[in-house]
C-alpha atoms as a printed R data frame, in Angstrom:
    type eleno elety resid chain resno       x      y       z
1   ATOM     1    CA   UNK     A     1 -24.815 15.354 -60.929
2   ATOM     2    CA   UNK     A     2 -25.267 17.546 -58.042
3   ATOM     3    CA   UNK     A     3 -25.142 16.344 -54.635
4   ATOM     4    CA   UNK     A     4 -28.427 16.091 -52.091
5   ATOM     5    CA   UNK     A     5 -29.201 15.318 -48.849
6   ATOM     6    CA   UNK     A     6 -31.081 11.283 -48.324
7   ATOM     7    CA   UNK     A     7 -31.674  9.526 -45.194
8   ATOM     8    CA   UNK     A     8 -32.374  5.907 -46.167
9   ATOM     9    CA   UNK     A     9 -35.840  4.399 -45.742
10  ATOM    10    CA   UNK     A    10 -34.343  0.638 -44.610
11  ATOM    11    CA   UNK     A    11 -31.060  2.066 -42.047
12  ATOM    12    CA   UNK     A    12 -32.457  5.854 -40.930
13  ATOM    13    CA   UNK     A    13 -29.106  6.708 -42.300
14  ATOM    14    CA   UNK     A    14 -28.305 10.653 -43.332
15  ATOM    15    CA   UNK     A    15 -25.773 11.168 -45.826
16  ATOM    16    CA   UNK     A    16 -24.845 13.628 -48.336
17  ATOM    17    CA   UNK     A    17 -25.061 11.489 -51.961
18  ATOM    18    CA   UNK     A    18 -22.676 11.770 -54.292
19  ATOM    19    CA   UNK     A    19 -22.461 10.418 -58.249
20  ATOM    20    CA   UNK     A    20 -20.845  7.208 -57.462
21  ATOM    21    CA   UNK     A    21 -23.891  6.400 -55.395
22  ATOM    22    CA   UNK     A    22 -27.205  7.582 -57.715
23  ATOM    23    CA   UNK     A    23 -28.284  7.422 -60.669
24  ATOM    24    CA   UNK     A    24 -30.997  9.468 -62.684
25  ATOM    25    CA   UNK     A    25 -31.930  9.616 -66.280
26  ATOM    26    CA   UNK     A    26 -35.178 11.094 -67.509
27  ATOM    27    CA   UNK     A    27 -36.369  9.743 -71.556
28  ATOM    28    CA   UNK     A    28 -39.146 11.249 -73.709
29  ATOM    29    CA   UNK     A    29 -41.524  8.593 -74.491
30  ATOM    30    CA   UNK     A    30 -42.578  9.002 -78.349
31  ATOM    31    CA   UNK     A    31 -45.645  7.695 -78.571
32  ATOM    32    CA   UNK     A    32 -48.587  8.973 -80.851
33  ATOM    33    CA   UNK     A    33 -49.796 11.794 -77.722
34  ATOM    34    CA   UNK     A    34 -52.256 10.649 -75.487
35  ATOM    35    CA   UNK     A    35 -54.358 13.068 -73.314
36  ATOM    36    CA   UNK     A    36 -51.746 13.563 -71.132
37  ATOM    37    CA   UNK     A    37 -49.936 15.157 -74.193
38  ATOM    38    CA   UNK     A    38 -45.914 14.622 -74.162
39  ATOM    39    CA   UNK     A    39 -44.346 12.718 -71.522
40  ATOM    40    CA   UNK     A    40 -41.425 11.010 -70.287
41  ATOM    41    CA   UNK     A    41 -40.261  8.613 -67.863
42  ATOM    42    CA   UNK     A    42 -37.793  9.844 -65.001
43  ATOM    43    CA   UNK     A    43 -35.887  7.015 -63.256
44  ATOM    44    CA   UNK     A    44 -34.378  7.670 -59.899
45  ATOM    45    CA   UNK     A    45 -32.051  5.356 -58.074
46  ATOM    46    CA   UNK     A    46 -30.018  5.406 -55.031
47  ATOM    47    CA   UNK     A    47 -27.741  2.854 -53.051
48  ATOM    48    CA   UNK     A    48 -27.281  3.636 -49.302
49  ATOM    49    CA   UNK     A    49 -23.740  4.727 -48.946
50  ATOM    50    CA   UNK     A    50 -24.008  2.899 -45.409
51  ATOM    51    CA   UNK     A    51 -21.743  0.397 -45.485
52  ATOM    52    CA   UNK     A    52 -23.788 -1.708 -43.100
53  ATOM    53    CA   UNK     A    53 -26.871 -0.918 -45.328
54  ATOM    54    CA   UNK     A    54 -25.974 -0.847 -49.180
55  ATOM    55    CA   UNK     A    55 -29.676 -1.503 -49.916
56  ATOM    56    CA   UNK     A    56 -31.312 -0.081 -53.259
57  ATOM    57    CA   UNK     A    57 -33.845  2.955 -53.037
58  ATOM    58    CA   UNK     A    58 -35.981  3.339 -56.907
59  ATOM    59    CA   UNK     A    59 -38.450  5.573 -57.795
60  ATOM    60    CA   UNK     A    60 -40.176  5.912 -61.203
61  ATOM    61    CA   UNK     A    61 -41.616  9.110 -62.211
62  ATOM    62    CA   UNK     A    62 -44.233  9.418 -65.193
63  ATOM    63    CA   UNK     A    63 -44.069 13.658 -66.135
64  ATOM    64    CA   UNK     A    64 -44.844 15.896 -68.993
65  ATOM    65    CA   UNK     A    65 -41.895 16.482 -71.973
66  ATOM    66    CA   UNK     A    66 -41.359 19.586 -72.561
67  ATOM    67    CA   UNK     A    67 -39.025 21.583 -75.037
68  ATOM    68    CA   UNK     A    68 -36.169 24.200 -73.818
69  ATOM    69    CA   UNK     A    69 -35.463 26.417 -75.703
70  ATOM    70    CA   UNK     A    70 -32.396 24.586 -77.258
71  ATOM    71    CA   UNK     A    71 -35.453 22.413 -78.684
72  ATOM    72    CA   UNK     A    72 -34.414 19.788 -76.710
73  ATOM    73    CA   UNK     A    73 -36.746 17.846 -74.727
74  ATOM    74    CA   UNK     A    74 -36.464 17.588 -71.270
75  ATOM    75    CA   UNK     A    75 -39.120 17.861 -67.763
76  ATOM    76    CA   UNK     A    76 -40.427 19.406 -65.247
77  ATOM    77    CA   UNK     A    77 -40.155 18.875 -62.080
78  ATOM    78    CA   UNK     A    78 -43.674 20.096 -60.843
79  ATOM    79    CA   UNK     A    79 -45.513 18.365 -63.745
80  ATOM    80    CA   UNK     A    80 -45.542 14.747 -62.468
81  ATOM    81    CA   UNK     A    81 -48.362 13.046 -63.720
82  ATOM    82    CA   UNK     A    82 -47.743  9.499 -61.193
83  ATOM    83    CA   UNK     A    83 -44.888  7.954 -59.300
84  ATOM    84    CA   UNK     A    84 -43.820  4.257 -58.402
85  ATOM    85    CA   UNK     A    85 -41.972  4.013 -55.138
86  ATOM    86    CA   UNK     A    86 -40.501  0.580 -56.711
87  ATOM    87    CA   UNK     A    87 -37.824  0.163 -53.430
88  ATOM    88    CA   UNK     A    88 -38.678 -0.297 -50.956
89  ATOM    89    CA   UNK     A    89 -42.278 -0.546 -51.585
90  ATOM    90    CA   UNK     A    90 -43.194  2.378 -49.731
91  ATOM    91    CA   UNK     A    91 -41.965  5.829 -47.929
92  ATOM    92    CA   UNK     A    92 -42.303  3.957 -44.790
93  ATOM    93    CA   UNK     A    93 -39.431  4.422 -42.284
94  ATOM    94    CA   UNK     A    94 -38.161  1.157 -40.741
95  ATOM    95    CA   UNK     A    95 -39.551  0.852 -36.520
96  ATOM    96    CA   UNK     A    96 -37.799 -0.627 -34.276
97  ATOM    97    CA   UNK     A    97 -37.934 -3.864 -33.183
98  ATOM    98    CA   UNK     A    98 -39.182 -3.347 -29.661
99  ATOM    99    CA   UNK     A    99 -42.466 -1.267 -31.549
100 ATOM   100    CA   UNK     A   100 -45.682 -3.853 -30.884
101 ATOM   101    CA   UNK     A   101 -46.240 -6.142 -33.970
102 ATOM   102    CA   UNK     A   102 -49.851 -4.879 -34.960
103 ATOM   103    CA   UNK     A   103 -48.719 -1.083 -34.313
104 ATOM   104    CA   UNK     A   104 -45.728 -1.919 -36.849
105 ATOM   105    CA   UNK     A   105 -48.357 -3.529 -39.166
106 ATOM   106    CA   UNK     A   106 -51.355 -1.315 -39.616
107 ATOM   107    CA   UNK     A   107 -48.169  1.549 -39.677
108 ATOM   108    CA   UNK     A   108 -46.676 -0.169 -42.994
109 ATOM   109    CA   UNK     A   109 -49.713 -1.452 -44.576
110 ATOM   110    CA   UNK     A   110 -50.829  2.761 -44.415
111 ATOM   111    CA   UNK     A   111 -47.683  3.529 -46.520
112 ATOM   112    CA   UNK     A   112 -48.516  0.706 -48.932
113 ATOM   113    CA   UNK     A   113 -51.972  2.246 -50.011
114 ATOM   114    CA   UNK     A   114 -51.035  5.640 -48.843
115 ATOM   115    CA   UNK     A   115 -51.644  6.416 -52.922
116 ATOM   116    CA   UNK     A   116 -53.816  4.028 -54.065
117 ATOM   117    CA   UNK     A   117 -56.625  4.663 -51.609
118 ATOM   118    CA   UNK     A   118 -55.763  7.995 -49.471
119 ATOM   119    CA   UNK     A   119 -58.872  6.984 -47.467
120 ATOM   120    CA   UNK     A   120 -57.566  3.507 -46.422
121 ATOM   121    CA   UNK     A   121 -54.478  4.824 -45.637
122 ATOM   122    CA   UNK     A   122 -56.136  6.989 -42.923
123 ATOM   123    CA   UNK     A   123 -58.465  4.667 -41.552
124 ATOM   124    CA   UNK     A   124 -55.595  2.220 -41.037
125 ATOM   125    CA   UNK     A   125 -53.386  5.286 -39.602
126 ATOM   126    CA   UNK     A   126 -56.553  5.700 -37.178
127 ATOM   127    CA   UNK     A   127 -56.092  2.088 -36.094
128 ATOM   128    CA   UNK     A   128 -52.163  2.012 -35.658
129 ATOM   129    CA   UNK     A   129 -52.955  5.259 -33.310
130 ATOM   130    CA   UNK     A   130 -55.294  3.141 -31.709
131 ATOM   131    CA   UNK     A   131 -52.777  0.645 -30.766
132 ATOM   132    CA   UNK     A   132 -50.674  2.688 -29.799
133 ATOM   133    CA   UNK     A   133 -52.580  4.521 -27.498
134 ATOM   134    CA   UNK     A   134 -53.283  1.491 -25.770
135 ATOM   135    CA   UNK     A   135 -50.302 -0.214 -25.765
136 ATOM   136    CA   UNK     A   136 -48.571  2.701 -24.531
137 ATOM   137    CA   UNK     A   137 -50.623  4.418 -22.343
138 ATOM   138    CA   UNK     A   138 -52.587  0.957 -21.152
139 ATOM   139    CA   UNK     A   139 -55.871  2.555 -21.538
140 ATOM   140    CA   UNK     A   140 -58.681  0.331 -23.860
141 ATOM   141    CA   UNK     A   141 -62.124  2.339 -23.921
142 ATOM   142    CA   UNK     A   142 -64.980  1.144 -26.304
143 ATOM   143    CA   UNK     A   143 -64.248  4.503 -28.527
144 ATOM   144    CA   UNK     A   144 -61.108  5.801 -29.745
145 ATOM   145    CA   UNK     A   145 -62.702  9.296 -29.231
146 ATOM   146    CA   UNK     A   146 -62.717  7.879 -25.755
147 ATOM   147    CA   UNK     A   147 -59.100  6.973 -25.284
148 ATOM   148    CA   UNK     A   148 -58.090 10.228 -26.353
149 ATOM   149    CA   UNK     A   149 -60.050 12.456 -24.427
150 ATOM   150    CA   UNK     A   150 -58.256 10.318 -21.328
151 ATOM   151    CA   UNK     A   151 -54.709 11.474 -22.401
152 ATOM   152    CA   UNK     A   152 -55.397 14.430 -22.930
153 ATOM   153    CA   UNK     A   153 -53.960 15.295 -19.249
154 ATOM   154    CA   UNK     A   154 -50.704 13.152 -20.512
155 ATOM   155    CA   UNK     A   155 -49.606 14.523 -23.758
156 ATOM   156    CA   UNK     A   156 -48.726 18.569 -24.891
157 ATOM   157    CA   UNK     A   157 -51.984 20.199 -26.071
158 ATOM   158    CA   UNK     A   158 -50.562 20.609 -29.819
159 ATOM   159    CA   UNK     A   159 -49.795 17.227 -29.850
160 ATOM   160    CA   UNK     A   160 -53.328 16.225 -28.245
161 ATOM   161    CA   UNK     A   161 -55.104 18.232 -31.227
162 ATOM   162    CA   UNK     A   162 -53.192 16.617 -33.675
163 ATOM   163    CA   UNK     A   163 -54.034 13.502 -32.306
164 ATOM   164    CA   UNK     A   164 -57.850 14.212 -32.175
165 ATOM   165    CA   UNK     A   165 -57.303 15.404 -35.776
166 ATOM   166    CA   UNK     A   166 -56.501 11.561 -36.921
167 ATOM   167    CA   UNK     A   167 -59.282 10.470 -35.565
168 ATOM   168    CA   UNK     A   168 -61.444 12.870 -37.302
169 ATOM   169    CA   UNK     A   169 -59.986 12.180 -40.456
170 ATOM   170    CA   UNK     A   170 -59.526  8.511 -40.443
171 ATOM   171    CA   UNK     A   171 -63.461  8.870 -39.627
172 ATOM   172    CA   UNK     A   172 -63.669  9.428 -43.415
173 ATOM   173    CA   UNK     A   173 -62.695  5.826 -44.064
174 ATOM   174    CA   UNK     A   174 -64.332  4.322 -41.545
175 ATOM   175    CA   UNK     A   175 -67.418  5.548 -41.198
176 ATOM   176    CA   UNK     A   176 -70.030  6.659 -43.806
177 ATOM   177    CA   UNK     A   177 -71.529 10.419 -43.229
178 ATOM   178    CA   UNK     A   178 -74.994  9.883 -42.132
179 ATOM   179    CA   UNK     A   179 -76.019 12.028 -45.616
180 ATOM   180    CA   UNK     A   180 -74.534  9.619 -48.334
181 ATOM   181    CA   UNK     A   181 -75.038 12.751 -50.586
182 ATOM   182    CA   UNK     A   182 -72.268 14.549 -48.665
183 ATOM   183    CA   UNK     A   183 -68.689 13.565 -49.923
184 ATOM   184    CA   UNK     A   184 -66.174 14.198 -47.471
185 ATOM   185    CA   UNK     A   185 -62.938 13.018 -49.169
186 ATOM   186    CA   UNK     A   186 -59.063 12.981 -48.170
187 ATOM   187    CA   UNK     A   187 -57.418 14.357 -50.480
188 ATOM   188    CA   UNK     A   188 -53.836 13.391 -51.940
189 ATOM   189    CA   UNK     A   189 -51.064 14.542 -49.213
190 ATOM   190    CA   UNK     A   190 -53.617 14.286 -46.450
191 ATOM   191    CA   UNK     A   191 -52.759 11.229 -45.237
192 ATOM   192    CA   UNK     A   192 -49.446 11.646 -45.768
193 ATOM   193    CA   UNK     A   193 -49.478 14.467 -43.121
194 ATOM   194    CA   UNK     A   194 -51.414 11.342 -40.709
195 ATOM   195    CA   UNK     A   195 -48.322  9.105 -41.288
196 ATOM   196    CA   UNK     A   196 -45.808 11.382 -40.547
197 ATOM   197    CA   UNK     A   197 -47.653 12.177 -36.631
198 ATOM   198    CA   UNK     A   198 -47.647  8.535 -36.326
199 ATOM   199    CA   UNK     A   199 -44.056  8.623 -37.239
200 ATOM   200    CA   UNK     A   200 -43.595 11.467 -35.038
201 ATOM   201    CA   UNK     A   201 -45.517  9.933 -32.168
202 ATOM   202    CA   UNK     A   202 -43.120  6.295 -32.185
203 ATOM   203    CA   UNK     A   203 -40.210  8.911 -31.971
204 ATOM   204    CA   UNK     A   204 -41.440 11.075 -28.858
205 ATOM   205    CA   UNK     A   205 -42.571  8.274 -27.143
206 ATOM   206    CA   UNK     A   206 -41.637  4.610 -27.993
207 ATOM   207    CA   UNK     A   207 -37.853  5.181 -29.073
208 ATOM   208    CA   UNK     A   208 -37.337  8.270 -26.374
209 ATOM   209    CA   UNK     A   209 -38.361  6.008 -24.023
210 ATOM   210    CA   UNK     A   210 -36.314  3.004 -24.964
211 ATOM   211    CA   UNK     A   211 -33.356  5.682 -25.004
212 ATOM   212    CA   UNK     A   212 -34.201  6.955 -21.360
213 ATOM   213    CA   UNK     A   213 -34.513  3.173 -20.320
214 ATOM   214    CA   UNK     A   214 -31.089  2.408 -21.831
215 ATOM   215    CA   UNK     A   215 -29.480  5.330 -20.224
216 ATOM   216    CA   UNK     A   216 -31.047  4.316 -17.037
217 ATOM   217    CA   UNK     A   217 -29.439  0.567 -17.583
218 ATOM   218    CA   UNK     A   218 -25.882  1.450 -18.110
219 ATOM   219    CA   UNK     A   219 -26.165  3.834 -15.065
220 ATOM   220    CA   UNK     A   220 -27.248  0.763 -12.683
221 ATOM   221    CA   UNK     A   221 -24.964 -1.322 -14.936
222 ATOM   222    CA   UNK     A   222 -21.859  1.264 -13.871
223 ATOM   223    CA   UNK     A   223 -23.286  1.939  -9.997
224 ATOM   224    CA   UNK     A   224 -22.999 -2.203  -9.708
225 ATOM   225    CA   UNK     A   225 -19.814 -2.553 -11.277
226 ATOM   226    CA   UNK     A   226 -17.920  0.042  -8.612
227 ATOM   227    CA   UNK     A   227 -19.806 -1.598  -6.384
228 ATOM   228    CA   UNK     A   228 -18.173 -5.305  -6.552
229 ATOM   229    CA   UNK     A   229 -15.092 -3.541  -7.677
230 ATOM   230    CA   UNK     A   230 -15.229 -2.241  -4.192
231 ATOM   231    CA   UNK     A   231 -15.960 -5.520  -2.419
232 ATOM   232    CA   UNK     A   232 -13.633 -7.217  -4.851
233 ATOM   233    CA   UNK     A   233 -10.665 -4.627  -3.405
234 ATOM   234    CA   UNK     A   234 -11.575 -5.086   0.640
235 ATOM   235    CA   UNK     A   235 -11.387 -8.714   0.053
């Protein structure tokens, strides 16, 4: 089994796994053929090789079965019809602590429905940008078109249009086009694009700042302790 690259979902962990920590095993399922014609099952399992971690990732795969040319059956790995993200129950990463309680909510209920309803998953990755905004920035405005335009002065202009973009789509789900014959749908991937700036935005600013904060700490911490190490040696 060939070794590949996995950061872990519960620790944040990268490692290279190896065979002692994965297991995968795809298995025709013969069945009279349905109208997906032949498939299989693929089964995908890996323990964190953090030994502070240990915890279980398993995905289920449901793809097409398809003969090589030693007539044996085997799959593809484009032609996946579903998956099951069985643990942990979603691609979300695990936020820190210190991230606000309804931010870290509205952020892991997205994942949850990220693939049954790509259109709920935006809307709530609207809201968690919402809250963030907010709770970050301290700025509450009756629209959330509102509290973006005021940090736009704050934030890099790529990262301000991205921003907007969330807003725009998470529109789909949350409001209804004034033309109910227009469909305006998020497609599958979409939102998954929404999660990961939402992901990207607790990095740049929640957990840089708590690292610039920290840094600051053990400065004073160090300043303070040469300090009454000093009065300590004129006593």
């Amino acid at each position: 089994m060939s070794n590949n690259n996995f950061k872990c979902k519960y620790c944040s962990h990268h490692s290279t796994i190896t065979s002692p920590d994965q297991f995968s095993h795809w298995e025709q399922i013969v069945i009279n053929e349905s109208k997906h014609g032949s498939i299989g099952f693929h089964l995908y399992a890996i323990t964190c090789p953090n030994p502070d971690c240990k915890k279980l990732t398993l995905k289920v795969l449901l793809t097409d079965a398809v003969r090589n040319q030693s007539t044996d059956w085997n799959w593809k790995a484009k032609q996946v019809h579903q998956e099951w993200q069985l643990l942990p129950e979603s691609e979300a990463i695990v936020l820190p602590e210190y991230i606000p309680e309804p931010v870290q909510q509205d952020y892991y209920e997205a994942c949850r429905i990220r693939d049954l309803s790509p259109k709920a998953s935006a809307t709530l990755a609207r809201r968690c940008l919402q809250g963030m905004i907010r709770d970050f920035f301290g700025i509450s405005k009756n629209r959330l078109k509102d509290e973006i335009d005021a940090i736009e002065d704050k934030v890099e202009a790529d990262v301000f249009a991205a921003i907007d973009a969330v807003r725009n789509v998470g529109n789909i789900g949350a409001h209804m086009e004034k033309d109910i014959n227009l469909i305006i749908d998020v497609e599958p991937n979409e939102e998954k694009l929404l999660i990961e700036l939402i992901e990207q935005l607790v990095e740049d600013w929640y957990v840089s700042r708590k690292g610039k904060q920290d840094r600051l700490s053990k400065i004073t911490a160090l300043a303070k302790s040469k300090e009454d190490q000093k009065k300590n040696e004129a006593n």
